[in-house]
FILOKE-662377 format. One record per residue: residue number from 1; residue in three letters; chain; x, y, z of N, C-alpha, C, O in turn. Coordinates in nm, 3 decimals, m for minus. Each point is the difference from the previous one (the first is absolute). Layout:
BEGIN
 num residuo cadena    n.px    n.py    n.pz   ca.px   ca.py   ca.pz    c.px    c.py    c.pz    o.px    o.py    o.pz
 NUM     ALA      A       X       Y       Z       X       Y       Z       X       Y       Z       X       Y       Z
...
END
This chain:
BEGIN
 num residuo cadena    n.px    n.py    n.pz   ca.px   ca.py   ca.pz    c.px    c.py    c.pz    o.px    o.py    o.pz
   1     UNK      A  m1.232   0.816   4.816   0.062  m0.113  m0.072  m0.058  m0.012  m0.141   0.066  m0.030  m0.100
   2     UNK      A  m0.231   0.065   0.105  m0.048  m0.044  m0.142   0.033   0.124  m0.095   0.044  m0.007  m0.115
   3     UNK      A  m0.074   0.118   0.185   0.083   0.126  m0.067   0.160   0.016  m0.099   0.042   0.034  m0.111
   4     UNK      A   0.001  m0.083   0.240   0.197  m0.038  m0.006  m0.004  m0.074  m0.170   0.063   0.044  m0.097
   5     UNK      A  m0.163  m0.176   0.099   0.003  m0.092  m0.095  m0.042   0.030  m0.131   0.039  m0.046  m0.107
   6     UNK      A  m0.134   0.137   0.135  m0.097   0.087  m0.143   0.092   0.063  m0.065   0.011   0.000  m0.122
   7     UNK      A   0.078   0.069   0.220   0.072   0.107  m0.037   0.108  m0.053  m0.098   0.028   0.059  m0.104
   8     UNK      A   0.036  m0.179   0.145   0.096  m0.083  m0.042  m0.046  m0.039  m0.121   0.046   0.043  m0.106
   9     UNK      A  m0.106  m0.097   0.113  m0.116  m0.064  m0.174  m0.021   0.118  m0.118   0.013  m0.005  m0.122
  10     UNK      A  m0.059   0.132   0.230  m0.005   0.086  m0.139   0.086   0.035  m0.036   0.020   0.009  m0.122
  11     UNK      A   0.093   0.034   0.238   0.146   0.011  m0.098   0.077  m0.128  m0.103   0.086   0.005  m0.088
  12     UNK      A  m0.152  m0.096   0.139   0.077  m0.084  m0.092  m0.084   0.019  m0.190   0.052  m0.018  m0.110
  13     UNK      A  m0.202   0.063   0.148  m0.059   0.010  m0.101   0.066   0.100  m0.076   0.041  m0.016  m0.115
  14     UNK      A  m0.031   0.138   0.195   0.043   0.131  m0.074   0.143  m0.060  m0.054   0.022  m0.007  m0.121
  15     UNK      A   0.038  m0.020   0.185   0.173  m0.055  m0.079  m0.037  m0.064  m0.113   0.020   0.052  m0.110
  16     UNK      A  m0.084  m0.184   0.123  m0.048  m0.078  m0.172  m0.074   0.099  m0.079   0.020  m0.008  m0.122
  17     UNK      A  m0.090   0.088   0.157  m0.056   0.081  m0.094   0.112   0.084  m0.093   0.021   0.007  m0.121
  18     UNK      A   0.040   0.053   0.242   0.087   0.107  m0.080   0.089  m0.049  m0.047   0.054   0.087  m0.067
  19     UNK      A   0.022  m0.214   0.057   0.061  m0.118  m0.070  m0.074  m0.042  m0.093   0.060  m0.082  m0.070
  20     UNK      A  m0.172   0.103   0.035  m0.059  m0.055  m0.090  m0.034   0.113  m0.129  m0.026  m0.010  m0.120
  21     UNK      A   0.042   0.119   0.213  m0.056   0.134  m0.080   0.147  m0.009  m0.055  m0.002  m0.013  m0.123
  22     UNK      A   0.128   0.016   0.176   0.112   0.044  m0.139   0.007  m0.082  m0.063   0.059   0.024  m0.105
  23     UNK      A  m0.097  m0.130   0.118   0.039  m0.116  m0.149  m0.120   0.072  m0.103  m0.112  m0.051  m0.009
  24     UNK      A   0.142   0.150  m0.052  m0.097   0.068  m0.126   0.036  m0.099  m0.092   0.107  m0.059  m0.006
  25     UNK      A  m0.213   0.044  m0.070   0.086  m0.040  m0.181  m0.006   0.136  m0.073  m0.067   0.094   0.043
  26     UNK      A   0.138  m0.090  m0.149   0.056   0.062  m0.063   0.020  m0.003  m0.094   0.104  m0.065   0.006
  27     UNK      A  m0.125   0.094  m0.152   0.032  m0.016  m0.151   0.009   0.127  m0.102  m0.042   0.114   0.014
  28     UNK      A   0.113  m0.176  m0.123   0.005   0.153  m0.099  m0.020  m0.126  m0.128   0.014  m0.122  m0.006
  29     UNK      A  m0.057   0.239  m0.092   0.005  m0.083  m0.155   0.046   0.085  m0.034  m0.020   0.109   0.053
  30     UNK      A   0.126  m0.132  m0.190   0.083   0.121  m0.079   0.040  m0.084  m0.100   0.026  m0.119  m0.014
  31     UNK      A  m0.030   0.220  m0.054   0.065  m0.042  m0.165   0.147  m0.055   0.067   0.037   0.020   0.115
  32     UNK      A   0.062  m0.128  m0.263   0.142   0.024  m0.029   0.033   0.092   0.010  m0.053   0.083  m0.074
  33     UNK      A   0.155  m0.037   0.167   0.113   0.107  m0.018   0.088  m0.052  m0.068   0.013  m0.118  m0.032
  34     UNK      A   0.088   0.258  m0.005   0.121  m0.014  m0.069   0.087  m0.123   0.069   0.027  m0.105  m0.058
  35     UNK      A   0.009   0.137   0.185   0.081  m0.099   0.100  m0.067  m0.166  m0.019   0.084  m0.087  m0.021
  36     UNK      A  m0.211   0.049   0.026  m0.044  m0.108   0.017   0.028  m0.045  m0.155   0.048  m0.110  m0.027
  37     UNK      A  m0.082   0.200  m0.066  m0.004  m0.052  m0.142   0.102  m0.086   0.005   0.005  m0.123  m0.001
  38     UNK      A   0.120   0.252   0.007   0.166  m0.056  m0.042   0.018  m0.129   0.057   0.041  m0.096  m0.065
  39     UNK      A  m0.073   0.092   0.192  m0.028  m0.154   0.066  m0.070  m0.133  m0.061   0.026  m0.114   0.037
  40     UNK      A  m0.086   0.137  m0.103  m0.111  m0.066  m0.078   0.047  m0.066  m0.143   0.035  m0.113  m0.031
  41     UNK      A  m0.044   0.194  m0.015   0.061  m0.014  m0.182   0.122  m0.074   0.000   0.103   0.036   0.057
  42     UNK      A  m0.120  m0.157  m0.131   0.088  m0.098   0.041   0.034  m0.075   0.054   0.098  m0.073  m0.014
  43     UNK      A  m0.226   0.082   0.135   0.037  m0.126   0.133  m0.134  m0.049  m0.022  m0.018  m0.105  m0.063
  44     UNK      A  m0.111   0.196   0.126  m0.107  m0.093   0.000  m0.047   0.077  m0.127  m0.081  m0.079  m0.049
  45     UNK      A   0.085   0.175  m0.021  m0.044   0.059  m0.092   0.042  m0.014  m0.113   0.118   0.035   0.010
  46     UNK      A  m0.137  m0.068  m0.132   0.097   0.065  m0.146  m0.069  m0.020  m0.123  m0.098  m0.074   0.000
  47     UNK      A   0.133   0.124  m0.096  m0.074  m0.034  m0.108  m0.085  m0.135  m0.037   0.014  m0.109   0.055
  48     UNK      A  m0.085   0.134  m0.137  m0.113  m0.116  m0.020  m0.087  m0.035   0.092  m0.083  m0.088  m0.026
  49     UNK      A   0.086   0.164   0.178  m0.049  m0.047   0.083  m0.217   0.026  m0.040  m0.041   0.069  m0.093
  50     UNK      A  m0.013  m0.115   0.152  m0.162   0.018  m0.065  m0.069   0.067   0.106  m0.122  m0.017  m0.002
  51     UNK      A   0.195   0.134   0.153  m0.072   0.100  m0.023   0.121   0.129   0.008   0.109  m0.024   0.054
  52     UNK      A  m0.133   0.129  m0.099   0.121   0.104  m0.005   0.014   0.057   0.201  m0.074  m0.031   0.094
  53     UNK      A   0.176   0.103  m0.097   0.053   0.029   0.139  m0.123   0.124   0.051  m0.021   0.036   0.115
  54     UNK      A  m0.045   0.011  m0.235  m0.038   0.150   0.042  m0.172  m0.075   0.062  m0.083   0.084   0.033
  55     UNK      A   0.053  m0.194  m0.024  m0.106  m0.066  m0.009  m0.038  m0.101   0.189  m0.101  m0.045   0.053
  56     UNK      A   0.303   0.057   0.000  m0.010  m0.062   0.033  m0.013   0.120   0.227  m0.002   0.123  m0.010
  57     UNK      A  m0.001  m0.156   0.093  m0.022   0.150   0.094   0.062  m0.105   0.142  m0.027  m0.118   0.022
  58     UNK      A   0.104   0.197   0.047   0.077  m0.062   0.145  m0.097   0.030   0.114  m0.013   0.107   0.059
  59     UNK      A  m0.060  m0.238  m0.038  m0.053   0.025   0.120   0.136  m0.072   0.168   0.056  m0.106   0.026
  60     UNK      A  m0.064   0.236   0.034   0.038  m0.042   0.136  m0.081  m0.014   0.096  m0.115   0.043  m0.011
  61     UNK      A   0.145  m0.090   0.094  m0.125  m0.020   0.103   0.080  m0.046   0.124   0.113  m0.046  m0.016
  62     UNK      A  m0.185   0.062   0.172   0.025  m0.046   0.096   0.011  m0.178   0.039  m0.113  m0.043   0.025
  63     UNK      A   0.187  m0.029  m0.019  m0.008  m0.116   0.063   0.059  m0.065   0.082   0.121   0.021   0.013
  64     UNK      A  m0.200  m0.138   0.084   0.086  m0.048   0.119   0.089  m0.073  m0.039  m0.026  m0.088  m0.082
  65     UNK      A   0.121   0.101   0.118   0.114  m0.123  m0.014   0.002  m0.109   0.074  m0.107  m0.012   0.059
  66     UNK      A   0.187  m0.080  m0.034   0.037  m0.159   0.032   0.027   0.079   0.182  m0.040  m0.047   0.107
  67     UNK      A   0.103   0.147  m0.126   0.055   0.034   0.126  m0.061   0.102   0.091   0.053   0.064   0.091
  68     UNK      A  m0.215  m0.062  m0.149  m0.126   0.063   0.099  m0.011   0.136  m0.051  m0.114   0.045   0.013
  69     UNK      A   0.210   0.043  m0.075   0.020   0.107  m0.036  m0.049   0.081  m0.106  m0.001  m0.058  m0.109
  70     UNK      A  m0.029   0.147   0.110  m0.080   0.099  m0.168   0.149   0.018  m0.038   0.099   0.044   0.059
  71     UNK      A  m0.132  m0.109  m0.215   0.109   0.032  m0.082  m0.104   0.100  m0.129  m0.120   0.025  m0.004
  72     UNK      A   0.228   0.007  m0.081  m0.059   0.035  m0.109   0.024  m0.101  m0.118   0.084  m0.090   0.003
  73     UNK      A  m0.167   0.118  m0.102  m0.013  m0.143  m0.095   0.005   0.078  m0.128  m0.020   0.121   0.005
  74     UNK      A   0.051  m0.194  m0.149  m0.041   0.058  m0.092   0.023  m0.090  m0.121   0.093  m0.079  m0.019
  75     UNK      A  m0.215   0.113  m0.070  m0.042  m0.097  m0.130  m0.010   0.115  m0.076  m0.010   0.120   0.023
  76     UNK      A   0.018  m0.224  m0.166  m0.003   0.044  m0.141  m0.127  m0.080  m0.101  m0.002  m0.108  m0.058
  77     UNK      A  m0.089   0.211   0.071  m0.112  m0.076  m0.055  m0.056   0.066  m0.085   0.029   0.119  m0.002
  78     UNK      A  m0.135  m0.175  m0.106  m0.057   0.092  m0.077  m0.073   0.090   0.032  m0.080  m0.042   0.083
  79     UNK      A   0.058   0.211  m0.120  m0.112   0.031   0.025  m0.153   0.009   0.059  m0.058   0.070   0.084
  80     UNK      A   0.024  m0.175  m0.168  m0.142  m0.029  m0.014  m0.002  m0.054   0.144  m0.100   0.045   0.055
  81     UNK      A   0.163  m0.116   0.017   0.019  m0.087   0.139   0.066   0.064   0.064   0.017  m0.065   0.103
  82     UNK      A   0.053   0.187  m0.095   0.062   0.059   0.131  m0.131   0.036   0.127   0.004  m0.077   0.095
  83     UNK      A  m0.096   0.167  m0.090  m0.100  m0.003   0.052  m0.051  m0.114   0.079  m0.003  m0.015   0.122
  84     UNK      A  m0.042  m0.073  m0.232  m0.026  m0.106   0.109   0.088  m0.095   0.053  m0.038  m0.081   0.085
  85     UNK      A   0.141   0.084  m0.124   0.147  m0.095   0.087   0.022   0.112   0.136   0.038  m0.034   0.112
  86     UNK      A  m0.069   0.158  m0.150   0.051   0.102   0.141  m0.140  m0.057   0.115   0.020   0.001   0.121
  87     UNK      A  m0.152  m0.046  m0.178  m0.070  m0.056   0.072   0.011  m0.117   0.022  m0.088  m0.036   0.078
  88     UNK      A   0.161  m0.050  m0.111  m0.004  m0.098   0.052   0.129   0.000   0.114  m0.018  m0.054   0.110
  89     UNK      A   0.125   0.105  m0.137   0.114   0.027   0.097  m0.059   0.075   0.118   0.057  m0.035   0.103
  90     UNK      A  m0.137   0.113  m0.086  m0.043   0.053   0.110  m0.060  m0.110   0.075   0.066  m0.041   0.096
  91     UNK      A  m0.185  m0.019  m0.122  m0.050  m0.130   0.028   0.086  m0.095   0.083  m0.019  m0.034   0.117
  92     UNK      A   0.110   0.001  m0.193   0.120  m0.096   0.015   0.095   0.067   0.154   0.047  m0.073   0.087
  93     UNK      A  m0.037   0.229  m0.090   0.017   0.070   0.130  m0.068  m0.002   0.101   0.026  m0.026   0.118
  94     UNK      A  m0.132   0.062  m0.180  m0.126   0.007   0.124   0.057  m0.155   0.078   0.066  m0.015   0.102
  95     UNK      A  m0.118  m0.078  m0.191   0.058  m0.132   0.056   0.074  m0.063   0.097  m0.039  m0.097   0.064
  96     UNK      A   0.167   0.160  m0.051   0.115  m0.027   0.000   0.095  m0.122  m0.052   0.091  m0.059   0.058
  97     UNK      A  m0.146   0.043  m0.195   0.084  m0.065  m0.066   0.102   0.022  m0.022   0.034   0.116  m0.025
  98     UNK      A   0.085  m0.250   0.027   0.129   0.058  m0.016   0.066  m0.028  m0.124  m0.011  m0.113  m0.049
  99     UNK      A   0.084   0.211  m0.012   0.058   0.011  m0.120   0.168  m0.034   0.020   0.035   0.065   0.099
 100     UNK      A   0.047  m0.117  m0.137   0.160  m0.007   0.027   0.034   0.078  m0.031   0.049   0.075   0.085
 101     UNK      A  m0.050  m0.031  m0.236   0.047   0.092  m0.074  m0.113   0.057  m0.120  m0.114  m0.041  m0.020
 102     UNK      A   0.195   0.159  m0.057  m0.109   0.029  m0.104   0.123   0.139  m0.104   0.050   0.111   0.021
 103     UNK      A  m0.052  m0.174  m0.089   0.093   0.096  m0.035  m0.008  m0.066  m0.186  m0.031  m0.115  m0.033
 104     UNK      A   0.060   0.200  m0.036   0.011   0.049  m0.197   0.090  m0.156   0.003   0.097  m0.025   0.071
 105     UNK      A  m0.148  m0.044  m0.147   0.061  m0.086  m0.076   0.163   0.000  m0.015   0.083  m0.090   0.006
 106     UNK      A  m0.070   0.253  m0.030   0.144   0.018  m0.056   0.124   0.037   0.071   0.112   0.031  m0.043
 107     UNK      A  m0.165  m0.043   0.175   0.077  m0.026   0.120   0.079  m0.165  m0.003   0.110  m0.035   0.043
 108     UNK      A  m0.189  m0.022  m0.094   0.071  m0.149  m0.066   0.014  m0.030  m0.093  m0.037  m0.109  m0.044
 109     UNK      A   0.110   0.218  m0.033   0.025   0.001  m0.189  m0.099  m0.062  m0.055   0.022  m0.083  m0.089
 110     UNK      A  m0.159   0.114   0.134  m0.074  m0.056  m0.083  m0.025  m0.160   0.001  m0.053  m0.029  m0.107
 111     UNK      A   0.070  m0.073   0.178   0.048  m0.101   0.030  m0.126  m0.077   0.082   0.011  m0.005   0.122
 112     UNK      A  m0.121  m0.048  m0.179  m0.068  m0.063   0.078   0.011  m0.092   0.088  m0.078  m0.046   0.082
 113     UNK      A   0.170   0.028  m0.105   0.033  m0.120   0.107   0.074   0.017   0.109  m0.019  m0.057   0.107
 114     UNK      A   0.148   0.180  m0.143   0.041   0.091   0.084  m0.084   0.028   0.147   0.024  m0.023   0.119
 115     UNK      A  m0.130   0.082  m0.191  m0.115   0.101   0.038  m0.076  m0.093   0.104  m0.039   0.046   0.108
 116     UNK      A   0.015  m0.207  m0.154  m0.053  m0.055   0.079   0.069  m0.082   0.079  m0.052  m0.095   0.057
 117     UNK      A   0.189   0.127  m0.047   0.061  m0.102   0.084   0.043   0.125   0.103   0.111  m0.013   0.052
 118     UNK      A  m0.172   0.107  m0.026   0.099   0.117   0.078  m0.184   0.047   0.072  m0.031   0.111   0.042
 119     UNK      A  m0.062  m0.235  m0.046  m0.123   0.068   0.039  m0.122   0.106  m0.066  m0.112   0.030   0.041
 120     UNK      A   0.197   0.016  m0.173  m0.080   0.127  m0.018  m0.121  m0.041  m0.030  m0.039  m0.109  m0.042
 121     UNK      A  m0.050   0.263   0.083  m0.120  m0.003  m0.060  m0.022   0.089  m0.156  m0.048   0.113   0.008
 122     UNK      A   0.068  m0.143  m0.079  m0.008   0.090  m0.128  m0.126   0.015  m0.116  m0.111  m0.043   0.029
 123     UNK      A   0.124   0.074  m0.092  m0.120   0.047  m0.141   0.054  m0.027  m0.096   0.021  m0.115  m0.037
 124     UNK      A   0.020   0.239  m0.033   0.046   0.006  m0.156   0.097  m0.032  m0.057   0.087   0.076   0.042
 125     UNK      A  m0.028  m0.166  m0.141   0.140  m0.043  m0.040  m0.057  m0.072  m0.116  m0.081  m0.091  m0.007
 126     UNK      A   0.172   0.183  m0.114  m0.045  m0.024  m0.123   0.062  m0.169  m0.049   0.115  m0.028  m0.035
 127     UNK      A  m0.210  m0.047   0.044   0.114  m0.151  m0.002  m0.145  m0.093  m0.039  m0.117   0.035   0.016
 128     UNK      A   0.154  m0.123  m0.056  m0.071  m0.132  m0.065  m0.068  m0.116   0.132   0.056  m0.037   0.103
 129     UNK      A  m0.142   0.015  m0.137  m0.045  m0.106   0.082   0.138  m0.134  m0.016   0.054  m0.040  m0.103
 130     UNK      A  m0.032   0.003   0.234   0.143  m0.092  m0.076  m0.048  m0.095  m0.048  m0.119  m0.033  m0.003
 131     UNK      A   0.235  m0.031  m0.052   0.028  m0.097  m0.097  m0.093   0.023  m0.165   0.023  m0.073  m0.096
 132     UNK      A  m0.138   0.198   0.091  m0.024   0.029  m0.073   0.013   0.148  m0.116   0.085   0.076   0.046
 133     UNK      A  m0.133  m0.034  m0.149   0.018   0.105  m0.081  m0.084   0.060   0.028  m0.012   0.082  m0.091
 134     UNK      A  m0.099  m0.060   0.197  m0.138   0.046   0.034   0.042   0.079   0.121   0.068  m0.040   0.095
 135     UNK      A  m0.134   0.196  m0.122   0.029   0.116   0.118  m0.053  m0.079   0.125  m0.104  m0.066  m0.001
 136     UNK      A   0.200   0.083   0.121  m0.067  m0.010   0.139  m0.104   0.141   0.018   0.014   0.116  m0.037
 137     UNK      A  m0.104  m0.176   0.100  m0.130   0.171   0.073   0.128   0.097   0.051  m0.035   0.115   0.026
 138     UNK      A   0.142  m0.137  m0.013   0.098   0.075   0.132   0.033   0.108  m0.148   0.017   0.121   0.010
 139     UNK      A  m0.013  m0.181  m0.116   0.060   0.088  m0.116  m0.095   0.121  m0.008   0.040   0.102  m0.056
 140     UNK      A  m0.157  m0.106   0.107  m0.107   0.079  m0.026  m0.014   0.100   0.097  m0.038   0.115  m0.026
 141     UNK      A   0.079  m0.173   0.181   0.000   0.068   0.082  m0.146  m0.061   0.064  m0.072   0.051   0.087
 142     UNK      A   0.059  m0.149  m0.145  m0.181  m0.010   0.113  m0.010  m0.123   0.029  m0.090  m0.080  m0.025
 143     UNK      A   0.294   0.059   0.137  m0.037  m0.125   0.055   0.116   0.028   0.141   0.110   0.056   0.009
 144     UNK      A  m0.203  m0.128   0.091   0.117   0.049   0.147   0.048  m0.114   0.028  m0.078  m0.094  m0.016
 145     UNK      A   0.229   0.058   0.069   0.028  m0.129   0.056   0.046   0.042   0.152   0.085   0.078   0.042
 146     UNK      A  m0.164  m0.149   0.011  m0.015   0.039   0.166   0.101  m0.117   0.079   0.007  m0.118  m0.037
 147     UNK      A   0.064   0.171   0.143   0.090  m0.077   0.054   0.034  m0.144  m0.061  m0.044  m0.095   0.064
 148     UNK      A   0.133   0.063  m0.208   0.040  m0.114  m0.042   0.038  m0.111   0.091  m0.047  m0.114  m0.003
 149     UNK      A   0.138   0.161   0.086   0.022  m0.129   0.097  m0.115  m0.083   0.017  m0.020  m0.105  m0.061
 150     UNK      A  m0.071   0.167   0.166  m0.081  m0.032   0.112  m0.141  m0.059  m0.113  m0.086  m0.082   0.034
 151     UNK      A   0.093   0.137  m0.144  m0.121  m0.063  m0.120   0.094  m0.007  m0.147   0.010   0.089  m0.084
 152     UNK      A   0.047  m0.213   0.085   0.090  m0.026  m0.113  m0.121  m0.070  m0.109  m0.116  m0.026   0.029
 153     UNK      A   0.190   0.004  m0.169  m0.072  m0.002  m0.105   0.019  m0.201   0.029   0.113  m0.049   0.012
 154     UNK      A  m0.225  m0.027  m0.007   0.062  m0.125   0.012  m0.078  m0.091  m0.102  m0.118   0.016  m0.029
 155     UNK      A   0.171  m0.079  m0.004  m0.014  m0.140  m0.146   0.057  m0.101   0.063   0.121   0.004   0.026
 156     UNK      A  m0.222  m0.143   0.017   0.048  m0.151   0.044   0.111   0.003   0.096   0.106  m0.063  m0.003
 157     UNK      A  m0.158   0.170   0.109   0.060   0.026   0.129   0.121   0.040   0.023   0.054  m0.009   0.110
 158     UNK      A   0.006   0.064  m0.230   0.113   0.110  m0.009   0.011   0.164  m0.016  m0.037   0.070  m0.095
 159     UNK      A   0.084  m0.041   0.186  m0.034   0.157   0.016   0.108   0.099  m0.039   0.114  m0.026   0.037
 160     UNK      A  m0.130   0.105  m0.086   0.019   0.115  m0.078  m0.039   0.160   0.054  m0.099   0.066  m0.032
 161     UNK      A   0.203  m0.030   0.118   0.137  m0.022  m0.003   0.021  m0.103   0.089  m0.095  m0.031   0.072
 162     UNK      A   0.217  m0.038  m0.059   0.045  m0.093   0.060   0.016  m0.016   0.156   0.037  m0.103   0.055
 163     UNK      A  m0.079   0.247   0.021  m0.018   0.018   0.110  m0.073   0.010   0.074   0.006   0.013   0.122
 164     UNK      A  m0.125  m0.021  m0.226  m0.178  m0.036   0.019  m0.032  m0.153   0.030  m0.100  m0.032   0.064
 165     UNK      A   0.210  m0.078  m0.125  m0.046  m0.108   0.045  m0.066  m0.043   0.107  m0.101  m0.070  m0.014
 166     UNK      A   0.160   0.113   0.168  m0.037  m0.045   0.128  m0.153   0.101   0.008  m0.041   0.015   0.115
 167     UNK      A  m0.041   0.051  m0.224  m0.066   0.097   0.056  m0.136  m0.064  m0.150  m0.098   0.066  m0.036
 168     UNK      A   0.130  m0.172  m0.007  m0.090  m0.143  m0.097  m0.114  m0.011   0.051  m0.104   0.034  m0.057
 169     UNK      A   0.108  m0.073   0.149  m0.120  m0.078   0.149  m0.085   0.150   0.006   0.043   0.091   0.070
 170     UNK      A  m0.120  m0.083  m0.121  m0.081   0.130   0.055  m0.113  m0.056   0.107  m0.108   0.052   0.027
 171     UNK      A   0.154  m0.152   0.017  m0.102   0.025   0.188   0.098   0.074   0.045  m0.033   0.114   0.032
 172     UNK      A   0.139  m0.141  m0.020   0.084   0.121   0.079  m0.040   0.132  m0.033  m0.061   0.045  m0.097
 173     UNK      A   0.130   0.030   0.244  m0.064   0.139   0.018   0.090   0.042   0.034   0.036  m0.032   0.113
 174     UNK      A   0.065   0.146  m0.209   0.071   0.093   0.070  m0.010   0.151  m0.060  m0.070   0.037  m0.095
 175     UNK      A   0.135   0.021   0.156  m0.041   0.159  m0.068   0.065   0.033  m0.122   0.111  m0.037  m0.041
 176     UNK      A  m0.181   0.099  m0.002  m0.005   0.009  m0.184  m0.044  m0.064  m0.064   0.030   0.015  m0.118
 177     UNK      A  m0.126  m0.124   0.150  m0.046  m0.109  m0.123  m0.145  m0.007   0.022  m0.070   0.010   0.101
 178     UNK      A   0.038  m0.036  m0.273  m0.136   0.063  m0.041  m0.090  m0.110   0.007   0.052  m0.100  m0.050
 179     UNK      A  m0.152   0.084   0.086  m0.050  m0.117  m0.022  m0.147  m0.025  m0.075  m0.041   0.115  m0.012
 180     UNK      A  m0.035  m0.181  m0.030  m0.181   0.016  m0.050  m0.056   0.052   0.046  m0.047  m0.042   0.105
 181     UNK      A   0.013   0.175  m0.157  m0.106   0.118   0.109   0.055   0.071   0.107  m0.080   0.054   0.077
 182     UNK      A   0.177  m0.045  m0.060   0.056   0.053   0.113  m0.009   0.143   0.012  m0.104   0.030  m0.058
 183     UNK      A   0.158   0.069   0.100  m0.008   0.122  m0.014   0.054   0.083  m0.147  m0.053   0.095  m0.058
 184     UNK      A   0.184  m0.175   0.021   0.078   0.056  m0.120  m0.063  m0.027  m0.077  m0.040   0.095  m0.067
 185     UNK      A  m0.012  m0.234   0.026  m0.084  m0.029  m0.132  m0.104   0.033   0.021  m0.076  m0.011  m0.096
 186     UNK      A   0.021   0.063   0.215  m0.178   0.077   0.003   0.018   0.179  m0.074  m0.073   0.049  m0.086
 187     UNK      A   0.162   0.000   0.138   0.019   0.122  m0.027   0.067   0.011  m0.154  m0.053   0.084  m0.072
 188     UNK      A   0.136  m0.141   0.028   0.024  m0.045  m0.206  m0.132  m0.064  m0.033   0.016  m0.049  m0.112
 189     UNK      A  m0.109   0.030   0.142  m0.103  m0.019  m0.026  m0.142   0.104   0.003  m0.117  m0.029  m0.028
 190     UNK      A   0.150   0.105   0.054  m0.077   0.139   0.088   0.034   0.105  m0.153  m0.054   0.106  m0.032
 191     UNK      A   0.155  m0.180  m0.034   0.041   0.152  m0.105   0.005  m0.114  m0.127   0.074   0.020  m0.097
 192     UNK      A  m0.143  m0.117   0.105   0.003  m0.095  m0.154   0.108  m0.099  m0.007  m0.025  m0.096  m0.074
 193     UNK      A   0.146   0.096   0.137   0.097  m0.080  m0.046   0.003  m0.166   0.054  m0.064  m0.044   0.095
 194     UNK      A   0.116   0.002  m0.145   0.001  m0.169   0.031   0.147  m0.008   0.124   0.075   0.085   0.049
 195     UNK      A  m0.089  m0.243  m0.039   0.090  m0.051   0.054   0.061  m0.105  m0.017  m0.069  m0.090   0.048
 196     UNK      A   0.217   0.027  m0.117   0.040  m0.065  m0.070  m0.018  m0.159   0.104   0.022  m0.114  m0.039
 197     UNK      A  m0.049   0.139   0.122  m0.011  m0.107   0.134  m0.159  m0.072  m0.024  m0.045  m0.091   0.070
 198     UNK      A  m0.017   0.145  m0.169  m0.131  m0.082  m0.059   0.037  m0.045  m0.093  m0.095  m0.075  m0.023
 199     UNK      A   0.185   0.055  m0.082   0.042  m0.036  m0.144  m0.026  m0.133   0.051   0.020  m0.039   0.115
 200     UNK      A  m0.088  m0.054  m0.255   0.040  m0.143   0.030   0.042  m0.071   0.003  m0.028  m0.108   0.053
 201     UNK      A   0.181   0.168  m0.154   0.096  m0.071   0.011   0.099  m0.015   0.091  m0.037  m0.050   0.106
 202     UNK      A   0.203   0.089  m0.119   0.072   0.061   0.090  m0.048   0.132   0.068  m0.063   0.074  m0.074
 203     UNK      A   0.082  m0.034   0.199  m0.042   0.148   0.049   0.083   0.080   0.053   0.060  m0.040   0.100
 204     UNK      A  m0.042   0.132  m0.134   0.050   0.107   0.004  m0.084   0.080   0.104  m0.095   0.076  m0.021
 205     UNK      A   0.175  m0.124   0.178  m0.083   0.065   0.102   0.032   0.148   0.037  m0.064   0.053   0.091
 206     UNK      A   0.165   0.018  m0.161   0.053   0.131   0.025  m0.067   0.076  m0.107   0.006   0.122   0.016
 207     UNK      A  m0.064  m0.161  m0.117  m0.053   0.058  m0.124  m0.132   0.091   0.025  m0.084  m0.053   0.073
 208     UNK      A   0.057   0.166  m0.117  m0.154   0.029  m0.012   0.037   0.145  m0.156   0.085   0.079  m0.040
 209     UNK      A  m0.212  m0.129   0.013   0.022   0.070  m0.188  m0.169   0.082   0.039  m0.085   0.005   0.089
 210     UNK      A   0.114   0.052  m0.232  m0.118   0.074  m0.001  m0.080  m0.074  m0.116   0.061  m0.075  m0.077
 211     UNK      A  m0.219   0.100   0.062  m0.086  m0.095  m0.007   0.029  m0.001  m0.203   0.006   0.107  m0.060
 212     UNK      A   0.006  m0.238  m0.014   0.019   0.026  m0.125   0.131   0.012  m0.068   0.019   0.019  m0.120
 213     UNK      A   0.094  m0.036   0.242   0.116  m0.047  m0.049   0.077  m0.102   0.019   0.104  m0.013  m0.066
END
């Protein structure tokens, strides 16, 4: 009987193991290609922008989705931060943090709001901090916005995007949302960057920049 039962236990061990062994993470860094450029120039990219395209490198990477599953993911970030954003996304795997989406800005013409009303997680998009004439970090490439819904940008308890409202209350706990110290803001913290969810004014709980912008 105690045999029968051992036996049972370790197979259940060996199954989670080897369930555990294919969820690999996974990443590449690469320059702009031709294909991504043409994509680019004009939507999140175009003249005047303050850093050039050849500056800027596509990291993909492995991540869980909403629906338990390894998807693949991919950002547009500067250089200087591909490396350690590919470390912090591993982290964020190891984890099993869940991501909705993650996909180029220019999958939503460039459209921040687009972008954050459809979940994404994105980086780079050559565009202005709103309502002002001052580059957003995203223009630079050395800023991530992590599941918008679930950590909307909020000012005197209005949330941004508009589907983040019910997700205000951060005692609530659901999957995708970041909270003080938690795993996401421990690990953007592990490679220098902040988290817009400390600002003292309005916070921007989906925000994390790199240190100095």
């Amino acid at each position: 009987m105690r045999l029968a039962l051992l036996a049972t236990v370790c197979a259940a061990c060996l199954a989670a193991a080897t369930a555990s062994g294919a969820a690999t993470f996974h990443a590449s860094i690469s320059r702009i290609g031709p294909e991504m450029k043409a994509r680019m120039v004009g939507v999140s990219w175009h003249r005047g922008c303050p850093v050039p395209i050849r500056r800027l490198r596509v990291l993909r990477v492995s991540r869980w989705g909403y629906d338990g599953d390894v998807h693949r993911g991919t950002l547009i970030v500067h250089r200087r931060h591909a490396r350690k954003l590919r470390r912090v996304m591993h982290v964020l795997f190891d984890k099993g943090f869940r991501i909705r989406r993650m996909r180029p800005v220019d999958a939503y013409g460039g459209s921040d709001r687009h972008s954050m009303n459809a979940n994404n997680t994105s980086a780079f998009n050559c565009r202005y901090v709103s309502g002002t004439t001052r580059w957003s970090q995203h223009a630079y490439g050395k800023a991530v916005d992590v599941n918008p819904i679930q950590n909307p940008w909020v000012s005197n308890g209005i949330a941004s995007p508009k589907a983040g409202q019910s997700y205000v209350d951060r005692t609530r706990h659901h999957r995708g949302m970041i909270y003080a110290g938690d795993k996401v803001v421990r690990a953007f913290a592990s490679v220098g960057w902040g988290w817009g969810g400390y600002w003292s004014g309005p916070k921007d709980y989906m925000h994390f920049s790199a240190p100095g912008t």
